[in-house]
Structure formats: C-alpha cells, structure tokens
C-alpha positions in Angstrom: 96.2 -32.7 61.7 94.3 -29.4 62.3 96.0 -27.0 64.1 93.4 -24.8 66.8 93.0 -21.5 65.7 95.0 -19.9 68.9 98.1 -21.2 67.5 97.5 -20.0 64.2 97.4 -16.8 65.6 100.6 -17.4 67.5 102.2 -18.1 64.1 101.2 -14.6 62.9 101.7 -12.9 66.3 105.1 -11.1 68.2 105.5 -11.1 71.2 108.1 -9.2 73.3 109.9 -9.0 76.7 109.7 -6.5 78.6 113.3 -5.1 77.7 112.5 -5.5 74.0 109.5 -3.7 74.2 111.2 -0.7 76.2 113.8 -0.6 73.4 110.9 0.4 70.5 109.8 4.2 70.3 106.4 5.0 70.1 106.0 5.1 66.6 107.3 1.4 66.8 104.5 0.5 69.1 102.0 2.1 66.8 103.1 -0.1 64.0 103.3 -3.0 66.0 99.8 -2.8 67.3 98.6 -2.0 63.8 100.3 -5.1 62.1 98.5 -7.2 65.3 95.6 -6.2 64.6 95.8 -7.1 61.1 96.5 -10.2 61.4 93.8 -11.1 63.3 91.9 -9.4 61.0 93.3 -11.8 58.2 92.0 -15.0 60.5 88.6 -13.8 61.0 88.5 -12.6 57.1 89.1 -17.0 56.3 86.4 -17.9 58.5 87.6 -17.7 62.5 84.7 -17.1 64.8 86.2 -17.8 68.4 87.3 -16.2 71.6 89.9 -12.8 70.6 93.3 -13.5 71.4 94.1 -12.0 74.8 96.7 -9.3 72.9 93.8 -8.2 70.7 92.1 -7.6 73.9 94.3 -5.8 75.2 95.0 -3.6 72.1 91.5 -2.8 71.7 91.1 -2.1 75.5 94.1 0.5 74.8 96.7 -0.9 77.1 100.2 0.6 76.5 102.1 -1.8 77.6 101.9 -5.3 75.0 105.3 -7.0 76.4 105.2 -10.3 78.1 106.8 -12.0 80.8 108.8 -15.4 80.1 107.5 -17.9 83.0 108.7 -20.9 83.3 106.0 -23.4 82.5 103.6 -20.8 81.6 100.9 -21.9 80.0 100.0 -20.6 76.4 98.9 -17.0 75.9 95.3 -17.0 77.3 92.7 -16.5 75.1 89.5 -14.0 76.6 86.1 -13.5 75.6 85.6 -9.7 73.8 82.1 -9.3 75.8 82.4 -6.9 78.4 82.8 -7.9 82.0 84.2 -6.7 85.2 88.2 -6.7 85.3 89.8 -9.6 85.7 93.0 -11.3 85.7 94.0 -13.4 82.6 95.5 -15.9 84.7 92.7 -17.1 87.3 89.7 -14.9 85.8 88.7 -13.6 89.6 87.5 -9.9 89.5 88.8 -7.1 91.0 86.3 -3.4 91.8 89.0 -1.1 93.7 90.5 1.8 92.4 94.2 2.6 93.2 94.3 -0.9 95.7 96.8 -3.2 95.2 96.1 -6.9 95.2 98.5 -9.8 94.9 97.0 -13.1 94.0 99.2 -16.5 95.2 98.4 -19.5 93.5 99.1 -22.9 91.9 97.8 -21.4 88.5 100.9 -20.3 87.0 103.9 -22.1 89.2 104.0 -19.7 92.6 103.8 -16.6 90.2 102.2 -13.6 91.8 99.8 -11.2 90.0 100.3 -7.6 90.4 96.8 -5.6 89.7 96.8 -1.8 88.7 93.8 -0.7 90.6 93.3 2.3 88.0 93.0 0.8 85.0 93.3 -3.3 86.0 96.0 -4.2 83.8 98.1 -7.0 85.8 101.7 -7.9 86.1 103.5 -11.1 86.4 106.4 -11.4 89.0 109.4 -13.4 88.8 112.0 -13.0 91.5 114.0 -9.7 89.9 110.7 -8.1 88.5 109.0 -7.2 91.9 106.7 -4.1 91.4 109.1 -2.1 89.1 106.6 -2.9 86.0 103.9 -1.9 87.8 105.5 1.2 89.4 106.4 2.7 85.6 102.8 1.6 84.5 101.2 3.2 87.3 102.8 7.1 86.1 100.4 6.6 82.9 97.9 7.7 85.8 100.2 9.6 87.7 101.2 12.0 85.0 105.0 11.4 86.4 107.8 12.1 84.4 111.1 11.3 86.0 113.5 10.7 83.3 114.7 14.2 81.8 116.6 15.0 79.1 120.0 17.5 80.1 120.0 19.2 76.4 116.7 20.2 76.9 115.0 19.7 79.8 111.9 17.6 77.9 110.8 14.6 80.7 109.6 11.1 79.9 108.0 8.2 81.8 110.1 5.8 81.1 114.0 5.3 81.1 113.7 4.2 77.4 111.7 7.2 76.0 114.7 9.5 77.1 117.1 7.8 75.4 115.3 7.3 71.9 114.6 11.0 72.6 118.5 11.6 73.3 119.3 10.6 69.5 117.5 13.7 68.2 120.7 16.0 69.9 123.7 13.2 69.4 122.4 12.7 66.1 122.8 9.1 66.6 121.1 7.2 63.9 121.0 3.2 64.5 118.4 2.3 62.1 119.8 2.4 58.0 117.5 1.8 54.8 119.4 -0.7 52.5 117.3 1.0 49.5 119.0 4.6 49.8 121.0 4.9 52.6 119.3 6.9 54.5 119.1 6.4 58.6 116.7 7.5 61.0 116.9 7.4 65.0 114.1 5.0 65.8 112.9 2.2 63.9 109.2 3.2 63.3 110.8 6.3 61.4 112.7 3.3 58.9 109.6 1.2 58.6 107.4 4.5 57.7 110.2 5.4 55.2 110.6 2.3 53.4 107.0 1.8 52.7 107.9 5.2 50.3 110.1 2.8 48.5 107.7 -0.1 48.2 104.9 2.8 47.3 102.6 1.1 49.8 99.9 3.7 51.3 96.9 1.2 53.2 95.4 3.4 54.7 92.5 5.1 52.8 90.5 8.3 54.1 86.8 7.5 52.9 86.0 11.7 52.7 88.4 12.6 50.2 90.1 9.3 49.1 93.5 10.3 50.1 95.8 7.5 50.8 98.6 7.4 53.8 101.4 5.4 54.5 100.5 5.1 58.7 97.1 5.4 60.7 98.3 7.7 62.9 98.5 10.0 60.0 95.2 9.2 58.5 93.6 10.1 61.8 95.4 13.3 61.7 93.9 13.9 58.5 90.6 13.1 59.2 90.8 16.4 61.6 90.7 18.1 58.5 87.1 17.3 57.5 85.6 17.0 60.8 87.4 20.9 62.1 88.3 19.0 65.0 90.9 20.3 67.2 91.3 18.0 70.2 94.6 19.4 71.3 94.8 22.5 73.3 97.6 24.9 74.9 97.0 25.0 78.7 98.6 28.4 78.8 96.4 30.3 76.0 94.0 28.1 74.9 94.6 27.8 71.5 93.6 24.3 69.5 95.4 22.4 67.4 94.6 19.4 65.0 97.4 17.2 65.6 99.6 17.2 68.9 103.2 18.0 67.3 102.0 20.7 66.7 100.6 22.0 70.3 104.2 20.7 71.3 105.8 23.0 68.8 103.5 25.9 70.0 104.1 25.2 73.5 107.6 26.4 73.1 106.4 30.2 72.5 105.4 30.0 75.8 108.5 28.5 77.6 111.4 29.9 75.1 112.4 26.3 74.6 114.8 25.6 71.9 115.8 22.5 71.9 117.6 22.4 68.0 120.6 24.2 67.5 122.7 24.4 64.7 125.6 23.0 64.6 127.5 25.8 62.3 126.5 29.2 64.0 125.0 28.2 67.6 121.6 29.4 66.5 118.1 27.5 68.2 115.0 27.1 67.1 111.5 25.4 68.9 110.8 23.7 65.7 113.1 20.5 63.7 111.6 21.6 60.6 113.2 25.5 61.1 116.1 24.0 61.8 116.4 21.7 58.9 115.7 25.3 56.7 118.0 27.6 58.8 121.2 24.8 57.6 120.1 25.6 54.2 121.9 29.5 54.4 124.8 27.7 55.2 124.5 25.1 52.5 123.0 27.7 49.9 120.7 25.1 49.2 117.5 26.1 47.7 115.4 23.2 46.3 112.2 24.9 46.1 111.8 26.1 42.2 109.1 28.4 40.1 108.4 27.1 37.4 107.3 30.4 35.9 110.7 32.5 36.2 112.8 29.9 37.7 113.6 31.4 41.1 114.9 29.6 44.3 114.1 29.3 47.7 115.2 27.8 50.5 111.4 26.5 52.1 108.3 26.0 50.2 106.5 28.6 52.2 108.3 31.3 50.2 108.0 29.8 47.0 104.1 29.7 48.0 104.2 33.4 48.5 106.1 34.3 45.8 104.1 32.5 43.5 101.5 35.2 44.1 103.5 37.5 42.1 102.1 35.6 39.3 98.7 34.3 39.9 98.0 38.1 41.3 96.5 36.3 44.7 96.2 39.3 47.5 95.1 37.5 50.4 96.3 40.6 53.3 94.0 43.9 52.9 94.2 47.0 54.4 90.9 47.7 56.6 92.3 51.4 56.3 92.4 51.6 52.3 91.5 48.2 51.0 94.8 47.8 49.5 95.8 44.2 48.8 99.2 42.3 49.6 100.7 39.0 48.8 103.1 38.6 51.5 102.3 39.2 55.2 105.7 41.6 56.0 104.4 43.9 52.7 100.9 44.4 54.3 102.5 44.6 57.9 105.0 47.4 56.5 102.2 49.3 54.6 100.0 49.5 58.1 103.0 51.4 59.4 102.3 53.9 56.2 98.7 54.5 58.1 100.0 54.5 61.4 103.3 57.4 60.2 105.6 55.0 61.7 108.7 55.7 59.5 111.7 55.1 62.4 114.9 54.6 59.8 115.8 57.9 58.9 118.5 59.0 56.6 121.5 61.4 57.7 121.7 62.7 54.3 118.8 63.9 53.3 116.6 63.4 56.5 114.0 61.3 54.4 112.6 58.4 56.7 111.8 54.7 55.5 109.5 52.0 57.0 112.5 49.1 57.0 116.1 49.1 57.2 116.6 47.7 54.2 114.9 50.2 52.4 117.3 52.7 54.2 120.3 51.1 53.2 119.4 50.6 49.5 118.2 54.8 49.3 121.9 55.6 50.7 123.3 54.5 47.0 121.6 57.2 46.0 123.3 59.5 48.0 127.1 57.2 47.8 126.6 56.9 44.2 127.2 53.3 44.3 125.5 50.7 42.2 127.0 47.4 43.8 124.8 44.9 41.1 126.4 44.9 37.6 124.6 43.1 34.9 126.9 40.0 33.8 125.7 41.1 30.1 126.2 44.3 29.6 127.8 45.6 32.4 124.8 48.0 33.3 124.8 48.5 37.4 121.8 49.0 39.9 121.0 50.5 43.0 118.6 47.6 44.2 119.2 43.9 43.3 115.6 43.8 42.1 116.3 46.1 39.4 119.2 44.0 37.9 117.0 40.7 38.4 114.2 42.8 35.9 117.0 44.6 33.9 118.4 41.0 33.4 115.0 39.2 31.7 115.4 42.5 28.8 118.8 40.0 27.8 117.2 36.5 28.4 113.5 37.9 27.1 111.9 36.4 29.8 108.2 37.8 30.5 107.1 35.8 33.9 104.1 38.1 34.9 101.0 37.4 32.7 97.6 39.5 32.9 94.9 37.1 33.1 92.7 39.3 31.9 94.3 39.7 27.7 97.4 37.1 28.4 100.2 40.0 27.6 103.0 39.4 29.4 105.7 41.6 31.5 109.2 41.4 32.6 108.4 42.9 36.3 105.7 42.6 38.7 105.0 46.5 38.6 104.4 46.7 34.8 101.8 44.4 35.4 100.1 45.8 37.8 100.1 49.2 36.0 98.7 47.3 33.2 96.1 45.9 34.8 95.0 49.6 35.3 93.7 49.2 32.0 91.3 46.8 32.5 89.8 47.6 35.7 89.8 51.6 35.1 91.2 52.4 38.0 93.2 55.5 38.2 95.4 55.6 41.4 97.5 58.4 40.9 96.2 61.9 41.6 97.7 65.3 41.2 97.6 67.2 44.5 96.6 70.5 42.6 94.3 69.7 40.6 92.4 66.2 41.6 93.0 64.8 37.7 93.9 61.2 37.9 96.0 58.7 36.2 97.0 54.9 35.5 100.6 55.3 36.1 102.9 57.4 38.3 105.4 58.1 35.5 101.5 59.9 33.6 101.0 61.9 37.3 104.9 63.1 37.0 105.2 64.6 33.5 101.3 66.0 34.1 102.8 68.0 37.8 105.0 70.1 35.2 102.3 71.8 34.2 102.1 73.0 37.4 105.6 73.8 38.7 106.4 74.7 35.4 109.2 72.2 34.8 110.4 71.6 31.2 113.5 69.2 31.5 113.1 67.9 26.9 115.4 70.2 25.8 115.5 70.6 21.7 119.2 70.6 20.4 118.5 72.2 17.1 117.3 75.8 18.9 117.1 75.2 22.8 113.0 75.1 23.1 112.0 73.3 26.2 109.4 71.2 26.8 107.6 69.3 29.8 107.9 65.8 28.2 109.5 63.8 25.5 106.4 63.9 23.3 105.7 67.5 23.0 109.7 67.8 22.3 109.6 65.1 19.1 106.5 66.7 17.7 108.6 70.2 17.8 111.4 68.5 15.9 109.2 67.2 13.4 109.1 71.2 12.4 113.2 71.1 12.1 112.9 68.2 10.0 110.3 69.7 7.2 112.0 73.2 7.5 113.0 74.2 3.9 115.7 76.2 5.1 117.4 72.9 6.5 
C-alpha cells in the first residue's frame, strides 16, 4: 500500500524528549538539525512536493528548542505550510499578535492539554501535569539574556541546567563519549561524531570560493568569513572583531583575567585550551612540530612557523627607525629598545648593559670562564647553546641555510646573511674613523688596526708583527725562499 509522505519522513526523522534533548551539547544540536534537514532534503530530491514537516519549520524558523512532548493520544507530528503567516499554534492554528503576553489555549484538540505561547518569539509549549511553565520559563531567557546556572571552577554562566554540566567536564576531565576506531574520548557527543567522520574521511561540506572541503557547517561558515572579511563578532569592552565567536570568547578573557585551564602538574592557568594543551608539552618534552630543513623541534607550530624564516629569509617586522628587517616579533621588539637606549640588565663585572636577561647571563661566561655546552664529538665547549648547535653541523656536515640567490649553502644563519652581502652590495659595517665600509664585521675589525695600531699575527721565525693573518703568511713566504734557511 503507499505509505503518505509524512510518515516517510517520520521513518527518517528523531525526535527527542525534553530530558534527552537537554542531555546533547550544542554541537550535538548542530548536527542534529543538520542531519534533519537532510533528510528532508533527500524526500524532496525523489519527487516530494507537499506541506514541510512541522520540525523543518521550525529549524528553518531558528527555534532552539526541537524536543517534543509525549501526549497521550497525541495526534501525529503536525505537518505546516512553509508560506509565511502570522504565528500560530501547531495544534489549533489560531493566531497570536502580542509580544511578551502569555496565552493558554484549553481545548478538546489534543486531550485537555494546555498550550503555553512565548509572546517574544511564539514558539508554544505543551503541558502535562509535572511540566507546568518550567519549559517555557528556560525558553523565555533566550530573550532575557539570563544566565543562572554558573560554573564554581570558573565562574562561566549558562541558561540551562544542562549546558553547565557538559561545560563541567572540561575541568573534571570527564570524558563519556569513546571512539571504537582509536580510543580516543571526548566530553560531548558532537565532539565524537565530528571526530569520527576523520576516520571515515567524510568532509560534505564544500566552500564554493575556494573549494575547500569541511567535516561540519558550522565550520564552513566560519570559513566563509575568510573570503567575505567579515567579522560579525565584537568585544563589548574594546571593540575589536573577530571572525568566529571562540575566538571573541578567548579574547574576552584579556579583559576579565579569566583563566579557566590549569595545569594539573605546576598550578599554572591560561584563558585559552589550546595554551594549555602546549604549556603540558614542557613537562612532557614533547615536541611534535619538525623542520624538515635542519630537523629541529618545537613544541607548537607557531614556532616552527617562525623559525622556518631562518631559511626562506622572510622578514616580515621592520624597523620604521632604520628599516631593518626581523623574523620573529621579540627580535624586532628587542632591537626597538637598541633605538630607544633601553639596555636595563647590566653586568657587575664589567658594567656592560644588555637588552634581555638572557643575553646577560650568557656574557657572564665570559667573565666565569665557563663553557657549560660540550660538543658530544669532540669534546669542544661553548659559551652559548647556539654556538654548539652551529659548531655541531661542521661533524654531521649539515648546511640548512641556502641563498636563494646562487643556492650555496651555510651551516649558521649569520654566514648567510653575510653572504648575501655579496649579492645585494650592501656594506653594513663602517669604520668610525674613517667612514670606509665593509660586508662583514670580522673585514671592519682587522681594517680598525690600522687605526689603533694593533698587530696581534706575530711571526715565529723573527717576531715581526702584523695586523692580520694575511699580511703575516705573505711575510713567511720570505723565510721559506731565504737561501740562508
């Protein structure tokens, strides 16, 4: 016999009660209003032109609240036309105009149930006995902007009673929900679903600027941001925008101090999961972010994305003082000091003054003598751990820093750079007495002992000094074709 197409939708469809549907997160909502919608898409794709099912309606109307309430002898789910009309109720179809009036309709229609009828928004409510107005009540703080459920580790308030305690499994950790591909659980069930669709490889949702595919809609809208600049979400307190709404939350927290995730080995916070997830990484020593030019590690892909500056010579910080260029933002913010004189480390030794700490402590080995980083080869040791990592690549012959200009290569980022000297012409390194320039600093310092008179290239054979190691191996040349010798 043929079955009516409203049943064939209530095949496809789920429906929920109102405890079930408190009990999803709101990712599980998301999901669950997507897959609706898809399968009504599916009828009307084999031929279904009648009235939309009353849930599509309501999905498409953006209601947030899809559960149903179990009647007894309630009729089937009713089915509404999609033409706009004034609000009604899906029960007896009468119309309601009032904003924030309450109206209770009594009548034969669905058993002695009463109809409860938002006047904001006219979304109705079925009462039966131990419902009363409670579902109405929580609805109505969608309007309201009321949030009386907080959370005690960090003070973040929610709507609804079931919000607060999916939230409360981000600080206990608890994880309820377990993939039986990997193993891997998650705290609500729309963060499994979105998971295992990594497994399956499935991505259906397609972005038609760029193509790019995503595994939920939510995210493709996100995404869309991207091509269109916009920034719906802004910070009440400063005004800044922001293209998807985790990340306003995240930003927010500058402004209140919150820090809600704390590690669990040292006590430290942070306003932000993701830090969090990086910061447990010291403690591990995990650092899964590799070059694949010199093979170093890092611990977030930020810092590999800096690093790998260093060998693509990107310079994206310059000086509006000198137009110098820097790959890192704490280099460029350290140079700017240079301009400003700021130099507040100072050392008791020699009185010299430094721009970081760190810098301090690695110029007192100088003064201590002590070369804390011994080269596993050879045994060589090194003030600075930098100078062991470039002393090291002389053993393994490793050349990670290519000019792109001629393709030589160089064991350290400074030989490059002094390199590339060559091919631009530039000559950074003037002598204060004279004005001559030159390509490299170690050129500007043998040139200055023609000016203090230094001559350090002393000749064995007679004593002769010289001011550098050239001048000193053309003397011996003379020693060498002496007769006499």
């Amino acid at each position: 016999p043929h079955r009516p197409w409203g049943s064939a939708f209530e095949d496809l469809a789920l429906f929920f009660t109102r405890k079930e549907w408190e009990l999803l997160g709101d990712e599980d909502k998301g999901l669950y209003r997507d897959q609706m919608l898809r399968n009504y898409q599916a009828l009307v794709s084999l031929g279904y032109q009648g009235p939309t099912p009353d849930l599509i309606c309501r999905i498409q109307q953006g209601e947030v609240e899809l559960w149903l309430v179990p009647v007894r002898n309630q009729l089937p789910v009713q089915w509404t036309q999609k033409a706009a009309e004034p609000r009604k109720s899906p029960v007896c179809r009468e119309g309601f105009k009032g904003r924030r009036d309450l109206k209770s309709l009594e009548g034969s229609t669905q058993k002695g149930e009463v109809l409860y009828i938002c006047g904001e928004c006219g979304k109705s409510f079925r009462d039966q006995q131990e419902l009363r107005l409670s579902h109405l009540h929580v609805h109505q703080r969608v309007h309201t902007g009321e949030k009386p459920h907080h959370c005690s580790e960090c003070g973040k308030s929610f709507n609804q009673l079931s919000h607060l305690r999916v939230h409360q499994r981000i600080h206990t950790g608890e994880k309820h929900y377990c993939c039986a591909d990997c193993g891997k659980s998650f705290n609500q069930l729309s963060h499994l679903q979105s998971h295992q669709l990594i497994h399956a490889g499935v991505k259906p949702y397609h972005c038609v600027e760029c193509g790019k595919s995503f595994r939920q809609r939510s995210t493709l809208a996100q995404h869309l941001h991207v091509h269109t600049g916009a920034k719906p979400y802004g910070c009440a307190e400063c005004g800044k925008s922001f293209n998807r709404s985790s990340n306003l939350r995240v930003h927010q927290r500058l402004h209140t101090g919150e820090k809600p995730h704390r590690c669990a080995e040292c006590g430290n916070s942070f306003s932000d999961p993701s830090r969090l997830r990086v910061h447990r990484r010291v403690h591990t020593g995990e650092k899964p972010h590799h070059c694949d030019e010199c093979g170093k590690s890092f611990r977030d892909l930020s810092r590999l994305r800096i690093h790998w500056r260093v060998h693509t010579g990107e310079k994206p910080y310059h000086c509006p003082e000198c137009g110098k260029g820097f790959a890192r933002p704490d280099l460029f913010q350290i140079h700017m000091q240079v301009h400003r004189g700021e130099k507040p480390y100072h050392c008791t030794e020699c009185g010299k003054s430094f721009v970081r700490p760190s810098f301090l402590r690695a110029h007192l080995h100088v003064h201590t003598g002590e070369k804390p980083y011994p080269c596993a080869e050879c045994g060589t040791s090194f003030h600075y751990p930098s100078q062991l990592r470039i002393h090291e690549r002389l053993h393994t012959g490793k050349k990670p820093y290519h000019c792109i200009e001629c393709g030589r290569s160089f064991n350290s980022p400074t030989h490059l750079r002094v390199h590339q000297h060559v091919h631009t012409g530039e000559k950074p390194y003037g002598c204060n007495e004279c004005g001559k320039s030159f390509t490299r600093p170690s050129y500007l310092h043998v040139h200055q002992r023609v000016h203090t008179g230094e001559k350090p290239c002393c000749c064995a054979e007679c004593g002769k000094s010289f001011g550098d190691h050239s001048a000193l191996n053309k003397h011996q040349e003379t020693h060498r074709s002496d007769p006499c010798l």
